[in-house]
C-alpha angles and dihedrals in degrees: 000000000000123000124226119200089191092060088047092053101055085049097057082048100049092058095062096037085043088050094044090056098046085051101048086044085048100062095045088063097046088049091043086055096046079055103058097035083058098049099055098045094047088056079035090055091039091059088043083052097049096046091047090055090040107247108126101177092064091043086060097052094050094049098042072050090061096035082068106041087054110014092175093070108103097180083069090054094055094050098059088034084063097035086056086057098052092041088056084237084125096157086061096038082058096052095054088048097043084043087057096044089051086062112113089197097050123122114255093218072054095046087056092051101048078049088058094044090054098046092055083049088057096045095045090050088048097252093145096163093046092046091049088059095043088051103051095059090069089065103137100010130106091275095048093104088046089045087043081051098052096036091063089050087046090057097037095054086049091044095239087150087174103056091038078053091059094049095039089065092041088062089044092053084048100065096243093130136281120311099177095111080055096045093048091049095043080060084052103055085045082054094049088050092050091051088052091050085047088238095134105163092059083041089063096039082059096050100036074056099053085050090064102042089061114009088178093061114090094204103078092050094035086057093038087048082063101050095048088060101039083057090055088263097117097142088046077052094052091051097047082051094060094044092048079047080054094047105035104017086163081068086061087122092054100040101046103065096052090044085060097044094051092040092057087050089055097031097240090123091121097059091038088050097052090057097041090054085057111051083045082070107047081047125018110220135174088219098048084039091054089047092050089055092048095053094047082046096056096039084056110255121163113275084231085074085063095072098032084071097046081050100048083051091056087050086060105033132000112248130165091206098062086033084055094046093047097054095043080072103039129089115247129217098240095021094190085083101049103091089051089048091044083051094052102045090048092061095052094049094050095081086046089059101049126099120249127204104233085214098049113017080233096154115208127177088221128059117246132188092206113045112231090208103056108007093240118146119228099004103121104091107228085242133095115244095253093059092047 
């Protein structure tokens, strides 16, 4: 073999020469991928900085900047995909989210998340069935108790009280806390449905149900009170009442007028009355008051017993309410005035008699066990404003 010293010699002279070029290409990547890291979080930290100071356009328009500049970055998209939510924009909310879920290199803890994100866009533009589907492919995943969550909701706002039923009980098995108060109201509204279709005797199966699935809970046997009497069973209603007073006595406002009223249909008003007389006493209370009244008023007693109990109330708490119903019977010094002073004195009162929700301050003058403002179950006290 035959040596060569000027082979020897390129070589010594390519090393250095080999090691001078990988460098120099080493540093342009490095710098090429400075320059693209900076780029992204600086359109990233503008958009922080917008929606911190609440402007969400902007926010948008930095972060669709971002998304360009690195369209890779999944965490970008979920933030505009969010920020479209929020902003009501939900079409293009879906798009970002279906964008993400069409990614073949996507995470599949991430996959499950954009599934989640889409479902809530569903369910916030009103696309319930759409949102149904999209939900119950994150069954036993990390979001199944939140799509458990918004699929309740999902069935309870479209009155699919079943299968709100089913997932009512999955949640229950789960731990997540007792549903039995739902569950019983859910065979309410069944009950409600079955009345309307005059179909009274499955009607009652649902609500002697309901009984049984919360006994604690006034509204089964105050609906099933009603039907009793709607169907010419007002002592059986009277009975299914005190029982409800025994069960729920914090329902006592809601419970006492119609106890009056039944007991007046099947002439049991003296005993009623008795009872209601004394739970007056241990808790004064304007509904028990006004059934009191009602009762002495259909066994015949004198319409000046009426305002003795609105002034023995005053004596024991101020209320406008009672103040407003004493005077509508008394006799006035200069009585030309009295129908403008009892006018005046009704409106004032009308905000005093309303119900509140206790989770979203939402005033009805009607009691409901679902609050229209907020969707909460069981949040209206059995009591007026004016007594809370």
């Amino acid at each position: 073999m035959e040596f060569d010293p000027g082979s020897i010699l390129l070589g010594l002279l390519g090393l250095p020469l080999a090691f001078v070029l990988g460098w120099i290409a080493s540093r342009f990547d490095v710098r090429q991928l400075r320059m693209e890291n900076h780029q992204a979080p600086k359109a990233y930290f503008k958009g922080l900085n917008f929606l911190l100071n609440e402007q969400q356009d902007q926010a948008i328009d930095a972060f669709i900047e971002a998304v360009q500049s690195d369209p890779d970055t999944s965490e970008l998209h979920f933030a505009l995909g969010n920020l479209f939510r929020r902003r009501g924009e939900y079409e293009r909310a879906v798009r970002v989210h279906q964008h993400l879920l069409s990614r073949g290199d996507l995470s599949l803890d991430d996959r499950h998340r954009a599934q989640h994100a889409l479902a809530l866009d569903f369910l916030k533009a009103g696309l319930l069935d759409r949102a149904e589907e999209a939900l119950l492919k994150l069954e036993g995943t990390r979001f199944e108790t939140q799509a458990l969550l918004a699929l309740l909701a999902n069935y309870e706002r479209s009155r699919d009280w079943e299968n709100a039923a089913q997932i009512a009980r999955k949640l229950e098995s789960s731990g997540q806390g007792s549903f039995k108060g739902r569950l019983a109201h859910y065979l309410c509204e069944q009950a409600a449905s079955c009345v309307a279709a005059g179909d009274v005797h499955q009607a009652q199966t649902h609500l002697i149900q309901a009984v049984q699935t919360a006994p604690d809970t006034p509204r089964p046997r105050i609906d099933l009170a009603r039907l009793q009497n709607h169907t010419g069973q007002a002592a059986q209603a009277c009975e299914t009442l005190t029982q409800a007073l025994l069960a729920a006595p914090l329902a006592i406002g809601l419970i006492a007028p119609l106890l009056a009223q039944y007991a007046i249909t099947s002439r049991q008003g003296a005993t009623t009355l008795e009872r209601l007389k004394m739970i007056y006493g241990q808790e004064p209370s304007l509904d028990v008051l006004d059934a009191i009244v009602a009762l002495e008023a259909a066994s015949g007693a004198p319409s000046a017993s009426a305002r003795e109990w609105y002034a023995r109330h005053l004596e024991k708490e101020p209320s406008l309410v009672a103040a407003a119903k004493w005077i509508s019977g008394e006799k006035l010094e200069h009585e030309e005035f009295h129908p403008s002073v009892q006018r005046a004195l009704d409106h004032a009162v009308k905000p005093l008699t309303r119900y509140r929700c206790a989770a979203c301050g939402f005033e009805a003058k009607q009691h409901f066990w679902q609050c229209p403002g907020c969707q909460a179950w069981d949040s209206y006290p059995a009591r007026r404003v004016e007594e809370l």
